[in-house]
N, C-alpha and C positions, 0 to 999 in steps of 0.2 A: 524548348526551342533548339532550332539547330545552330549548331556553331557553323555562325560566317560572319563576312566582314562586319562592320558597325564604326560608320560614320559618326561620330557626337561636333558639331561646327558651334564653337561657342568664342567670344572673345574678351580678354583681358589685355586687348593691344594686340589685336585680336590671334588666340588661339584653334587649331583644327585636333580636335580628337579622334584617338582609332584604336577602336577595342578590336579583340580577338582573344579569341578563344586562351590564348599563349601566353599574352602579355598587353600593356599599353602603349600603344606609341602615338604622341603629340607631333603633328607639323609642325615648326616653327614657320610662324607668320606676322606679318608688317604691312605695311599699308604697300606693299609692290612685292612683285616677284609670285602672282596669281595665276592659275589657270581656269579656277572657274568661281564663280562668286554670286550672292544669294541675297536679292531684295524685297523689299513689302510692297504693294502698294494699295491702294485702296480707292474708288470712283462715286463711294456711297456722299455723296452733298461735300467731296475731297475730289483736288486735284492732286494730282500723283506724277514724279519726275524722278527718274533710273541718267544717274552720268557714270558712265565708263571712258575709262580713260586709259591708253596704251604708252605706258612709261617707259618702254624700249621704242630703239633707234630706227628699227625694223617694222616692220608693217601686221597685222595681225587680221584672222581671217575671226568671227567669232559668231556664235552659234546662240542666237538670244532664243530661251522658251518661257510664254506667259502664260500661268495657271489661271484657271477663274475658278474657282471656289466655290460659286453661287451656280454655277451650270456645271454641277456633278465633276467638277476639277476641271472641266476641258482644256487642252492643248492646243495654244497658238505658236507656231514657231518662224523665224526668218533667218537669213543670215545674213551679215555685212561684214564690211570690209572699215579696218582703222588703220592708217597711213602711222609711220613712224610719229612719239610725241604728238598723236591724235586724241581729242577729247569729243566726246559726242554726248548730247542729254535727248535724253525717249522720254517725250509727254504723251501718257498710258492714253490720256483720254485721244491723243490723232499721231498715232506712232511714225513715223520715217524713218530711214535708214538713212545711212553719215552722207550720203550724195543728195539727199533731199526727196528719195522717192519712197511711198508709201509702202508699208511693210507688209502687206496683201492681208489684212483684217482689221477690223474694228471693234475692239471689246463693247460690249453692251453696256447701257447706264446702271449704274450701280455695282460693276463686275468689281472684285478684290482677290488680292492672291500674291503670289510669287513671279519674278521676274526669276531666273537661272541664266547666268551668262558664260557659256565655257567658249575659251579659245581655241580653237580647231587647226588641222593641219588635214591636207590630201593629198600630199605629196609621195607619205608611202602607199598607201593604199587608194590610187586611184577610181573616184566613184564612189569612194566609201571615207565620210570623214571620219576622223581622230582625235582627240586631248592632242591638243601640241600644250606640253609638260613646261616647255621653256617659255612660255608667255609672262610677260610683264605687265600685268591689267590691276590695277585699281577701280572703286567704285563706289558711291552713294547714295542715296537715296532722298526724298524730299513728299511728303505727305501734308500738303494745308486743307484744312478745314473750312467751311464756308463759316463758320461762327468765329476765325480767326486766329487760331492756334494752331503749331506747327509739329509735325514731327520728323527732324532730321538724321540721320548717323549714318554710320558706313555699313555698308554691306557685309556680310560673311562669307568668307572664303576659305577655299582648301590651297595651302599653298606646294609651290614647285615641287614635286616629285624629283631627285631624292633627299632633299632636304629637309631630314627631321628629326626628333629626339624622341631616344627610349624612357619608358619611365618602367618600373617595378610593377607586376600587379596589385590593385588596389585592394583591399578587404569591403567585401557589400557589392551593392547597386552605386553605378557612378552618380554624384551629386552635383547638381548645379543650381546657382544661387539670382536672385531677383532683389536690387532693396529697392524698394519706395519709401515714399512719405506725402505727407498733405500738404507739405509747405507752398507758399504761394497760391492759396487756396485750390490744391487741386482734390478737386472729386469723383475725377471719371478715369480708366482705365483703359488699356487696348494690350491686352495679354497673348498676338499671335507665335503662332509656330508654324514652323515647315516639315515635312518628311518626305523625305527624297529618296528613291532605289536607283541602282546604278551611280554613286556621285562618284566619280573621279576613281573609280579602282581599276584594275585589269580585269577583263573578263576571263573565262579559261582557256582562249585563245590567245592570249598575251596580247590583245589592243584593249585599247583605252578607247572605250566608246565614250560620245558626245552629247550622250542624249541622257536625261535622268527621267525615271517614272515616280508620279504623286496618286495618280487617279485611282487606282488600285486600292482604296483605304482598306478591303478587310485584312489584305497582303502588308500595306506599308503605313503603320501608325507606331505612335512611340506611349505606351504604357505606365504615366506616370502618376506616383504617390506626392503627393504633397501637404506641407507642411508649413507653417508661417510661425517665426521668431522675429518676438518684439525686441524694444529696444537693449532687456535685461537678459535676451537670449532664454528667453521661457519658450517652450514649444510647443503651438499648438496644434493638435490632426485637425486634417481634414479632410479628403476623402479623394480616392484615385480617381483620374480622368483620363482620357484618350489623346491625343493631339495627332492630325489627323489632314487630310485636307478635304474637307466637307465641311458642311451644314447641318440645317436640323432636316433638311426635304430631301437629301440623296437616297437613293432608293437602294442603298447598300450599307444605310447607316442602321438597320436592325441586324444585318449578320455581321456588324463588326461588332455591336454592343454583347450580341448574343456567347461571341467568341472571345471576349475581351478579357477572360479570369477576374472580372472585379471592380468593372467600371461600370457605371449607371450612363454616364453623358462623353460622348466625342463631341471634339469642334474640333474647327481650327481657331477660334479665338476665344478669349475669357477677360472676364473681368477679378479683379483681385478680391474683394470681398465686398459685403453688406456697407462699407465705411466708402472705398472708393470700387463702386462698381462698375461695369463694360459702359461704354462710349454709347456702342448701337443695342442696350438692353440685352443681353446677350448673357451663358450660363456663367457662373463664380466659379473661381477654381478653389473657394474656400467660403461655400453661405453659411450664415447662422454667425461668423467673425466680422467683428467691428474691431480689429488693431488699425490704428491709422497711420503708422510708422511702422517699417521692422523690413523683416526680410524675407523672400518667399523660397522655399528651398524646396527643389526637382529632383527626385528621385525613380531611375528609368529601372522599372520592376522586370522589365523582361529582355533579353535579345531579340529582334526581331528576324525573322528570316528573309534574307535575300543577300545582294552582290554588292553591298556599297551603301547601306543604308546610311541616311543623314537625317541629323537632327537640329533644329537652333529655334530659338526662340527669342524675338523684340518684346521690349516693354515699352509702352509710350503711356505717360501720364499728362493729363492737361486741367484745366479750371472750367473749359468750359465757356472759355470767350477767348482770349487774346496769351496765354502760356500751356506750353506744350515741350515735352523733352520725347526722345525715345533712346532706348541703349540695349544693348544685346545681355545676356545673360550671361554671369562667369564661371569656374571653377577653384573650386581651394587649389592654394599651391603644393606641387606636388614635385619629390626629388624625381633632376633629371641626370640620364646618362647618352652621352652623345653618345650617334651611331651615323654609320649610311646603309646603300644599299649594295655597296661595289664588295 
């Protein structure tokens, strides 16, 4: 693969990763001080609720795009406007914008995917929006089921530009980690991921474009090995997958498999194994495994090519009637050394 950017959006309170070629460098990230930020949602027998909220004093212009996954990724996009100390929540299934007027589309019943919310400026580049870098947005998420279980958490984000921290190059493929368990009788799983080109970098013209690409899957999917450790940290294989934004019906999901070095199955969503499997019937990112506790660990085999690639992945586990969690995926802790960009 070629050496370029490589987004990894993962959170521990929550973190932004960025491989290169060179070195690592982590964003430091908090629940404020965002400029662009990454939700789920889902409309299959699920309502679905996106709140952003503008924690500066100042007014922000913001740039919402909705993936649908089930219609070959399609892109819905709008813009609005949030007033200083503005909060606004998008209900997927009849969207509006913060003045009450309709966001110029209707997702279809059943649609699920990605919400992407960047805050924009066009003040230098008139006619052409921008990443406005200085935005102070937070955001979260809200997924119920019609069987009555929930899943909430916050969003994933790239934080402010230039504030972030260098770390040393890692030894391997970057890892990232998943735990579950059964407790509170859960049985069912919802293992999604995003992959995003363009997220938040400079292009070769030194703007910060606003816009990120998904639909693209044989260009933009993330390649990964995985692996599940029980409770005594025994490791079990299990077998690479794709993560991706498709389906099993896109009509581009045989030249991604075909290109993929070693995967049999892309989605964008999985279930955890044979013990606790997918929500909607949907592929294992580990069949033939019954652990019912432990931990699922991500190992991304390749670089991908493109300008900003991102990656992150929710986990929601539920029972199946009335409990339901969801939580982003983390990374081992890793020495850091502070840096800027001046």
């Amino acid at each position: 693969m070629n050496s370029r950017n490589l987004i990894i959006l993962s959170v521990f309170l929550p973190l932004v990763m960025i491989f290169t070629a060179s070195c690592n460098r982590i964003f430091s990230e908090s629940d404020a001080d965002t400029f662009q930020l990454v939700s789920f949602y889902d409309l299959r027998d699920r309502d679905s609720f996106v709140q952003i909220t503008n924690t500066s004093g100042l007014p922000n212009m913001i740039h919402v795009q909705v993936f649908d996954v089930g219609n070959n990724c399609n892109e819905n996009n709008f813009f609005d406007n949030l007033t200083g100390n503005d909060t606004h929540v998008y209900n997927l299934s009849d969207i509006q914008t913060n003045d009450g007027n309709p966001a110029g589309f209707v997702l279809p019943d059943g649609a699920y995917g990605i919400v992407v919310i960047t805050a924009v400026s066009n003040t230098d580049f008139p006619g052409n929006t921008t990443i406005s870098r200085d935005a102070e947005l937070i955001a979260n998420f809200r997924v119920i089921d019609n069987n009555g279980y929930e899943y909430r958490t916050n969003a994933l984000g790239i934080a402010s530009w230039p504030e972030f921290i260098f770390t040393p190059p890692q030894p391997g493929p970057p890892e990232f980690y998943l735990n579950y368990n059964n407790q509170n009788g859960v049985e069912l799983s919802d293992v999604v991921g995003f992959t995003l080109d363009d997220a938040g970098l400079e292009t070769g013209t030194n703007i910060f474009i606003d816009e990120v690409l998904s639909a693209d899957i044989v260009n933009i999917n993330a390649l990964i090995d995985v692996d599940i450790l029980d409770l005594d940290e025994n490791i079990f294989s299990c077998r690479n997958v794709i993560f991706a934004c498709t389906d099993q019906d896109n009509p581009l999901l045989e030249e991604l498999l075909e290109q993929s070095g070693g995967a049999s199955v892309a989605s964008f969503e999985y279930g955890i194994n044979n013990a606790i499997p997918h929500s909607k019937g949907g592929e294992l990112l580990c069949p033939g495994n019954t652990i019912e506790e432990g931990i699922i660990r991500l190992r991304l085999l390749a670089e991908p090519e493109g300008n900003g690639f991102a990656f992150g992945v929710f986990l929601g586990l539920n029972n199946g009637n009335g409990r339901g969690s969801m939580d982003s995926f983390w990374n081992p802790n890793l020495p850091l050394i502070l840096g800027d960009l001046s």
